[in-house]
C-alpha positions as CSV (number, residue, x, y, z in Angstrom):
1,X,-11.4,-23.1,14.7
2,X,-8.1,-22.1,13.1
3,X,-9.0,-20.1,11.0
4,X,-6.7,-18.3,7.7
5,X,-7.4,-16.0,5.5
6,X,-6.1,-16.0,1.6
7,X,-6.4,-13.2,-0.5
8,X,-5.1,-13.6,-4.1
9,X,-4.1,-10.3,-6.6
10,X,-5.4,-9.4,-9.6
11,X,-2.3,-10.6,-11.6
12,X,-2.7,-14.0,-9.1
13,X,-6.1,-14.7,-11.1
14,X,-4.9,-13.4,-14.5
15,X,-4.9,-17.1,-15.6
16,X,-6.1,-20.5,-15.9
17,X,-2.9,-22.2,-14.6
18,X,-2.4,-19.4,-11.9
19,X,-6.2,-19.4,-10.6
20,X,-5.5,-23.3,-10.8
21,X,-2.6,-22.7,-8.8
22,X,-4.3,-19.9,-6.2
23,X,-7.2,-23.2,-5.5
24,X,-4.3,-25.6,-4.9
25,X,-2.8,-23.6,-2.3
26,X,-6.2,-23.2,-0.8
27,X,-6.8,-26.9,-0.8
28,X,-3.4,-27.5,0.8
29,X,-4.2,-25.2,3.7
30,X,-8.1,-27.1,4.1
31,X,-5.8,-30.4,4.6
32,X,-3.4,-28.9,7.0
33,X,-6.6,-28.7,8.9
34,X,-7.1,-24.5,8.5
35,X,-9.9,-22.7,7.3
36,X,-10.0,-21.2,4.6
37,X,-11.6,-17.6,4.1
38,X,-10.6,-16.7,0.4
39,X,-10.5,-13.0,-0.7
40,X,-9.9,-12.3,-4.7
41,X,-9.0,-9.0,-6.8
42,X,-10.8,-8.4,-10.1
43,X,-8.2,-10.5,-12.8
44,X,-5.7,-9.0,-14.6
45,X,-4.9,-5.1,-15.5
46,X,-6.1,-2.6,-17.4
47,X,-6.6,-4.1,-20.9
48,X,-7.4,-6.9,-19.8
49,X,-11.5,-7.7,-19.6
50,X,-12.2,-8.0,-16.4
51,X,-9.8,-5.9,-14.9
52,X,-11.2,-3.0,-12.6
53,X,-9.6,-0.1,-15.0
54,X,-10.7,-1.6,-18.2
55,X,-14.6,-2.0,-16.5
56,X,-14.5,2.0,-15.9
57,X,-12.6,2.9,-19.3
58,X,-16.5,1.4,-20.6
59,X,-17.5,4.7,-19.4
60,X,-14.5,7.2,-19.0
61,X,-14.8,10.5,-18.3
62,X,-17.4,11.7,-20.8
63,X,-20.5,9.7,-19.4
64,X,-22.4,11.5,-16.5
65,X,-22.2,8.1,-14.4
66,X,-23.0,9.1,-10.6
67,X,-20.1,7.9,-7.8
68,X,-23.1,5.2,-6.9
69,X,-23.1,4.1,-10.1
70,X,-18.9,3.8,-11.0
71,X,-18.9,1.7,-7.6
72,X,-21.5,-0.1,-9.3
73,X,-19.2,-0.7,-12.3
74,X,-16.0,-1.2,-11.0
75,X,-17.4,-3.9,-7.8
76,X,-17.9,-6.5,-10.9
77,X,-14.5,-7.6,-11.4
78,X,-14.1,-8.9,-8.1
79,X,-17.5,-10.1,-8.4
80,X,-16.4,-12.3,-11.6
81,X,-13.4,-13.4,-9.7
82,X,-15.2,-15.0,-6.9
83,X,-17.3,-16.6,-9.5
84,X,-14.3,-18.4,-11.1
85,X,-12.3,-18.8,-8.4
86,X,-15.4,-20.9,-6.7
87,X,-15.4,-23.3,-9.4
88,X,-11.8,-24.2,-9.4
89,X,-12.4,-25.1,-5.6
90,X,-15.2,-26.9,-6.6
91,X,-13.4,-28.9,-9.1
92,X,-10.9,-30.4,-6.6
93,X,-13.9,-31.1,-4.3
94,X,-14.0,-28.4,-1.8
95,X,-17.3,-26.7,-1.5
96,X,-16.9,-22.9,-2.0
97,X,-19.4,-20.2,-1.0
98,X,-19.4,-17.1,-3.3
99,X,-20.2,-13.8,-1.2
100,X,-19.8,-10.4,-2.5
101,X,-18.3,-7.6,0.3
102,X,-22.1,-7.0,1.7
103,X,-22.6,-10.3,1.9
104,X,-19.5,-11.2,4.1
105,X,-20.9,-8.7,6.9
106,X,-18.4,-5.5,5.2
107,X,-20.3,-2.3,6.1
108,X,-18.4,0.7,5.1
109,X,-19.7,4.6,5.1
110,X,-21.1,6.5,1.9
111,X,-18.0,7.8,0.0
112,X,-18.0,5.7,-3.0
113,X,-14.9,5.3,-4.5
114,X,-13.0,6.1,-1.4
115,X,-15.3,4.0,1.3
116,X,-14.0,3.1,4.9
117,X,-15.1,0.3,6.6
118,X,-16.8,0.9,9.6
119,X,-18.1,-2.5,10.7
120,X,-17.7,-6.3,10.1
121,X,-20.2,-8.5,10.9
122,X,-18.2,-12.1,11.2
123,X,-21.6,-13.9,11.6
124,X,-22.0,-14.9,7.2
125,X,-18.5,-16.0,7.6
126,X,-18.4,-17.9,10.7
127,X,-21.7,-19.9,9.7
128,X,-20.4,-20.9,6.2
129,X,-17.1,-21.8,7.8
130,X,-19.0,-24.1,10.3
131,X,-20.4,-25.5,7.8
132,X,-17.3,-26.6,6.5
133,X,-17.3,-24.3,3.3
134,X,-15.0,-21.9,2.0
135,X,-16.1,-18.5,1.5
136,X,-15.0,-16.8,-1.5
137,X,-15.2,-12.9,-1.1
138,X,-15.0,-10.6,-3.8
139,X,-12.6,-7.7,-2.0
140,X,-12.4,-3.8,-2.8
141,X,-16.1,-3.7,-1.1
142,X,-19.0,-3.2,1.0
143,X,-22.2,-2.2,1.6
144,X,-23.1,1.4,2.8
145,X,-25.9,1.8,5.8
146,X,-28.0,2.4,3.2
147,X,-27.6,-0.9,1.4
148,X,-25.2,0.9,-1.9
149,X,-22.8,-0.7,-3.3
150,X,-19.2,0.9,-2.4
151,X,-15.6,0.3,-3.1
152,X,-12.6,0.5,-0.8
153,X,-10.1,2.6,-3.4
154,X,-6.8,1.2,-4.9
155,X,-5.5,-1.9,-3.2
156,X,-8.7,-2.2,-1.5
157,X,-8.8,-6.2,-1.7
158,X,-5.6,-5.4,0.7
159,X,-8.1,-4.1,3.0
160,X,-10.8,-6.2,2.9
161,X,-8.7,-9.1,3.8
162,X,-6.9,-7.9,6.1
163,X,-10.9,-6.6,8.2
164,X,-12.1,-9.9,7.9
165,X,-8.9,-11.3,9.4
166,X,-9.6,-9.2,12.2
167,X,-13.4,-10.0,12.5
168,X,-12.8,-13.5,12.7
169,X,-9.9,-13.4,14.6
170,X,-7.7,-15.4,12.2
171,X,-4.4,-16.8,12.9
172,X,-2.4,-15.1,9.9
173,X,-3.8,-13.1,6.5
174,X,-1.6,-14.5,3.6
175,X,-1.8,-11.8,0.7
176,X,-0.4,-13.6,-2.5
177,X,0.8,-11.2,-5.1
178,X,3.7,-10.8,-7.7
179,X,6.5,-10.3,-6.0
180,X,8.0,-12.6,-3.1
181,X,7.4,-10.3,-0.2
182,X,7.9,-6.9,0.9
183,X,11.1,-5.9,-0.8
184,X,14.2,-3.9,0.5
185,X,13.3,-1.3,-2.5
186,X,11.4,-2.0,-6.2
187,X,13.8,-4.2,-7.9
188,X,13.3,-2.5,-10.9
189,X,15.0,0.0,-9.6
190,X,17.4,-1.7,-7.6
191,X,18.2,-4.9,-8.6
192,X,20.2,-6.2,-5.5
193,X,16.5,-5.1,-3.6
194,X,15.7,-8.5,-1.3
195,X,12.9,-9.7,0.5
196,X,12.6,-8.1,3.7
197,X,12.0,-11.6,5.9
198,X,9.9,-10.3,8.9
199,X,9.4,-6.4,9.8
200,X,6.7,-5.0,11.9
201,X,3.6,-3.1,11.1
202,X,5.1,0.6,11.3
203,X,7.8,0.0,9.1
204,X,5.8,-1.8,6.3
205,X,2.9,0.9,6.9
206,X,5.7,3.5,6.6
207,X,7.1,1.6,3.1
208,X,3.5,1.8,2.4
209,X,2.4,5.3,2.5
210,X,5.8,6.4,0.9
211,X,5.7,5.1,-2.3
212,X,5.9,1.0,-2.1
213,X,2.6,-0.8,-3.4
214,X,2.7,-4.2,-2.3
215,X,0.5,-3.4,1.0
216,X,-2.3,-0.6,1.1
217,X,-1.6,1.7,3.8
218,X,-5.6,1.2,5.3
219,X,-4.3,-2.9,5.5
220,X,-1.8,-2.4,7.4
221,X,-3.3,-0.2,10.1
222,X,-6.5,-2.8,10.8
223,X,-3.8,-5.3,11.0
224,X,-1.6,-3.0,13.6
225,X,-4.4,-2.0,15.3
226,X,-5.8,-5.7,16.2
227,X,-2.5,-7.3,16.3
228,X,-3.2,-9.8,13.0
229,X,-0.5,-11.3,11.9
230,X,0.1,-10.6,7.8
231,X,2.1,-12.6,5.2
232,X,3.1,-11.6,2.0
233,X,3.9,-14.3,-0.5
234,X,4.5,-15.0,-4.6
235,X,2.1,-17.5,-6.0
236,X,4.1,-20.5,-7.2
237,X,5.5,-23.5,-5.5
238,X,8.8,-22.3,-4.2
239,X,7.2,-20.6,-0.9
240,X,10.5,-20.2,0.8
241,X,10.9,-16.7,0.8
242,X,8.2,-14.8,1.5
243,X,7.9,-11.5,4.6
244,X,6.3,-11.9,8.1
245,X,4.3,-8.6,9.3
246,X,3.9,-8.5,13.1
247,X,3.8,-6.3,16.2
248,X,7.6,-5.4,16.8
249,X,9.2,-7.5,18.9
250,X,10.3,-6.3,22.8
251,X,14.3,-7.0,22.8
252,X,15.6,-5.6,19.5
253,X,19.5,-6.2,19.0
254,X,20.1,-3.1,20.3
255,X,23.9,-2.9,19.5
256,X,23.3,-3.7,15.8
257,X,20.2,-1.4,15.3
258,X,22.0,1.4,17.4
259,X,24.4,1.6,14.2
260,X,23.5,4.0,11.5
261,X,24.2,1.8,8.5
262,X,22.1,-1.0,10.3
263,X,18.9,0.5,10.9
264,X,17.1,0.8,7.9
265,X,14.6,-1.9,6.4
266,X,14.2,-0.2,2.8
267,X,14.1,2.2,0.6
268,X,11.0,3.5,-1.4
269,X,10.1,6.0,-4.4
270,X,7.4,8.3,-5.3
271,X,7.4,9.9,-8.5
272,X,5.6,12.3,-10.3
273,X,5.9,15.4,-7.9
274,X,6.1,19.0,-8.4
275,X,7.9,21.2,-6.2
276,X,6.3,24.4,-4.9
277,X,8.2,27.4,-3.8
278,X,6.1,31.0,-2.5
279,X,7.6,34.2,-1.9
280,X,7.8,37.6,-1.5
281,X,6.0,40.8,0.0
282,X,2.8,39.1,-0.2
283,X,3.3,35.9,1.6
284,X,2.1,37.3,4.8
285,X,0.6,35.3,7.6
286,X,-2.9,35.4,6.7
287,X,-1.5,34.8,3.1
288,X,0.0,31.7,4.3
289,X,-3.4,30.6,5.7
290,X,-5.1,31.4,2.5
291,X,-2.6,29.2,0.4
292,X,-3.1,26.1,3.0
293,X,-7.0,26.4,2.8
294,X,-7.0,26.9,-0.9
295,X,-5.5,23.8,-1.5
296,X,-7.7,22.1,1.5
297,X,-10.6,23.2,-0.7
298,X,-9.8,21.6,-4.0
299,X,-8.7,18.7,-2.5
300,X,-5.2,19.1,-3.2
301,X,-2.8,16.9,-1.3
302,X,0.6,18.3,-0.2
303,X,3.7,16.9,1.1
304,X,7.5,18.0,1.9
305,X,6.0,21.0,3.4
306,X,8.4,24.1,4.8
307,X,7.2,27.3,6.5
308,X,9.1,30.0,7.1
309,X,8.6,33.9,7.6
310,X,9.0,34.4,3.9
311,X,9.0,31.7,2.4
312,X,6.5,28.2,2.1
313,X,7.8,25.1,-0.1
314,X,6.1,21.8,-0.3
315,X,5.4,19.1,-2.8
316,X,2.4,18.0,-5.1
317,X,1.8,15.1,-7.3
318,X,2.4,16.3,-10.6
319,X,-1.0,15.7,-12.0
320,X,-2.6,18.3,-9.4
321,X,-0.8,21.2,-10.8
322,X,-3.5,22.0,-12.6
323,X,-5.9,22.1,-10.0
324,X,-3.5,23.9,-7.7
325,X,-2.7,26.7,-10.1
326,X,-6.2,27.6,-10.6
327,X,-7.1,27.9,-6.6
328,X,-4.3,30.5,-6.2
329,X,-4.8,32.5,-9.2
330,X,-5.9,35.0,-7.6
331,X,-2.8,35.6,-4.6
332,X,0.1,37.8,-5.4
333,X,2.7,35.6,-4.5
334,X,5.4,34.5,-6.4
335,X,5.3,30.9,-7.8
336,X,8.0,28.9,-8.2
337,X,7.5,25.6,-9.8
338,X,9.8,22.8,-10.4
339,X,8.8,19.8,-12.0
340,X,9.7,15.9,-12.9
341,X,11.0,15.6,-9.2
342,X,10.9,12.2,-6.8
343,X,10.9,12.3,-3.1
344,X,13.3,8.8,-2.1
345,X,13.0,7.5,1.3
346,X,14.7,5.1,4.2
347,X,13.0,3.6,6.6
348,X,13.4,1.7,9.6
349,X,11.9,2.1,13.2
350,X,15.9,2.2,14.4
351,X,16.3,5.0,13.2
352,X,14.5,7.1,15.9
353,X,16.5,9.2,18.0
354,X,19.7,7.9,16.1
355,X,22.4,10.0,15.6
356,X,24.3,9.8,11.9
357,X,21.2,8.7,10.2
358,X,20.8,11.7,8.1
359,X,24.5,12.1,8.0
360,X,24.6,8.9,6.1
361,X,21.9,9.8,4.1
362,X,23.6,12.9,2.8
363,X,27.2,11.8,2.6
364,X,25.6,8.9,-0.3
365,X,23.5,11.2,-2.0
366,X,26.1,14.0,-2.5
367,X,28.5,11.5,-3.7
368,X,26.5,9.9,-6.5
369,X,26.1,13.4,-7.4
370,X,22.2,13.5,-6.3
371,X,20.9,17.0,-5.5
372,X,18.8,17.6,-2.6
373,X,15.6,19.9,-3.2
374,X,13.9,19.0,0.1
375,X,13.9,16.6,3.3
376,X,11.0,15.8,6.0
377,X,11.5,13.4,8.2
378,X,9.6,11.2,10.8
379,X,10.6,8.9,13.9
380,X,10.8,6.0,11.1
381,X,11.7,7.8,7.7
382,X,13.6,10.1,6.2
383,X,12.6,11.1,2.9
384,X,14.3,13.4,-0.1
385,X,13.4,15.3,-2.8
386,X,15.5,15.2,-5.6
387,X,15.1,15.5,-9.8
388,X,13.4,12.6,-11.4
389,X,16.1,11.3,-13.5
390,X,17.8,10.9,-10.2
391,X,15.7,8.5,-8.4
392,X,16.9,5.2,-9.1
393,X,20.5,6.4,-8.7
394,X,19.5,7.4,-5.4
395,X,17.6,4.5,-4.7
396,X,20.5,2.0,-5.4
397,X,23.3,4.0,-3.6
398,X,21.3,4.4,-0.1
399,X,20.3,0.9,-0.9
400,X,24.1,0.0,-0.8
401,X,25.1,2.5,2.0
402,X,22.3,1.0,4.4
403,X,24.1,-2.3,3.6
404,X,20.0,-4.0,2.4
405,X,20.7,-6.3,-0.3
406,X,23.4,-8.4,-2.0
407,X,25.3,-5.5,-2.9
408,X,25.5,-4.3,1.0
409,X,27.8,-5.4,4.0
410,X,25.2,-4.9,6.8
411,X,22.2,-7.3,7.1
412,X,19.7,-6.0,9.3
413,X,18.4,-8.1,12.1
414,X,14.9,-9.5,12.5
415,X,12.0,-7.0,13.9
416,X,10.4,-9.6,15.2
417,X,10.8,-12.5,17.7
């Protein structure tokens, strides 16, 4: 059984004529002889009815709702989705099945709002497909041992697809979204940003966890981890140009990705950081230790991080400053805190090892006139901290430096055979 797996975005659904469009491509793949396990968002965005957000602004933070309770609420978009979605397969005479994340064998532990998924049972799935249905999942969820309700966090639909393609052993996970594929940087930032045509798991994970959205992180890794291919495509009916995710292939060029200026796949942003510097006589060891659990303990993530004898910097997102402030009031450190700062970042798995890499990287930022606050670093990024109203002129000149988009020289190779 060749079997596919289609998951379709929020802003995919928003519409008649897209959800029309969403059930075409469905159909199309049913008569290529595939089939077809269909995974859908909740519709829309915030503001609009269904959307997830405008479901939990019904209760916002003044109601004492329980986390049981919010998962509750915010599992019924995708619920509604499935609903809809069925009937426009219906209509052009396939026989959907609608199945909510429990029912399509998803079991995922107890933290609701934040669940992992620690099981699938293929077996609902298999049977419907067997019977030459189309099951229609409503994504972002599970069931907990215990038979609750829970949901996956942002871009969970991501992940549910991406488990069930793995359960069932599919021959590719198409994720359908706004944008054509996974893009060389946000083209709203740069415009000369292109679609990335194949790249492999750990370059797309890194794009991922550094600031690009069209991929959760937790999607990525199930795919990586049982070798399923991924494809990310624009609904519509030019399908030319979409991204291939795959295991990397075993002969890279190596004389094109041994170049600097050739062995970066893209460029992301985060935004909304804070920049944290301690010092003085009090940062002592155990000080040091103190600050790191503090944080642990009110759940405060940090990133950029620098130790040294006398002195500890790292990053926050801005919004936790707050939250940070209050768990070291009471150590006698100095704080200094800057503000409205973006960490920028290139990746590419060429890079490792590479000489001139981080060369490049500096040369193009001191020449647009971009400070440099901070850098970390990994085998596959290298990553930035510089003010806000800098990003996007960093973005586009180590967009054009790396030679990734119409504006560049260099076209980097496939990462895949």
């Amino acid at each position: 059984m060749k079997i596919i797996v289609q998951k379709f975005g929020g802003t995919s659904l928003s519409t008649a004529g897209r959800r029309q469009e969403a059930a075409e491509l469905v159909r199309r793949a049913k008569d290529q002889g595939c089939s077809v396990v269909v995974v859908v968002s909740a519709m829309g965005r915030r503001g609009e009815p269904y959307a997830t957000d405008t479901l939990l602004d019904l209760v916002g933070a003044d109601l004492p709702v329980s986390a049981a309770d919010l998962d509750r609420l915010a599992s019924v978009g995708e619920a509604i989705s499935a609903v809809v979605m069925s009937g426009e397969l219906r209509r052009l005479g396939l026989q959907p099945v609608v199945m909510s994340g429990g029912e399509a064998g998803i079991v995922t532990d107890d933290d609701h709002g934040q669940a992992h998924i620690v099981s699938v049972d293929p077996a609902p799935i298999t049977a419907a497909l067997a019977a030459g249905m189309v099951p229609v999942v409503a994504g972002f969820q599970g069931v907990s041992a215990r038979g609750e309700v829970t949901t996956l966090g942002r871009g969970g639909s991501d992940t549910s697809a991406a488990a069930l393609g793995a359960a069932l052993a599919a021959e590719r996970v198409e994720i359908y979204t706004d944008v054509p594929g996974v893009m060389s940087a946000d083209p709203r930032q740069v415009p000369a940003a292109r679609v990335v045509e194949r790249s492999d798991y750990e370059e797309v994970f890194q794009l991922a966890s550094l600031g690009a959205k069209v991929l959760h992180p937790r999607a990525i890794e199930v795919a990586r981890q049982t070798n399923t291919p991924l494809e990310v495509r624009r609904l519509g009916p030019d399908q030319s140009a979409f991204t291939r995710i795959g295991a990397a292939a075993s002969g890279l060029d190596v004389w094109q990705n041994r170049r600097p200026e050739a062995s970066v796949v893209g460029i992301s942003v985060v935004a909304d950081l804070t920049h944290l510097r301690f010092s003085g006589k009090a940062l002592s060891p155990e000080a040091i230790r103190r600050l790191f659990a503090r944080l642990a303990a009110a759940k405060v993530s940090v990133d950029m991080i620098n130790v040294f004898p006398e002195q500890v910097a790292l990053a926050i997102q801005g919004s936790d400053w707050p939250d940070a402030q209050r768990a070291l009031a009471e150590e006698a450190f100095t704080i200094d805190r800057r503000p409205d700062t973006a960490k920028v970042s290139v990746v590419g798995t060429a890079i490792h090892g590479l000489p001139g890499v981080m060369s490049l990287v500096v040369e193009t930022l001191v020449r647009a006139n971009v400070p440099i606050l901070a850098t970390s670093d990994s085998h596959q990024s290298i990553s930035c901290l510089v003010p806000a109203d800098c990003a996007t002129i960093a973005a586009r000149a180590l967009h054009r430096a790396f030679g990734l988009g119409a504006d560049g020289t260099v076209k980097k190779g496939d990462a895949l055979s």
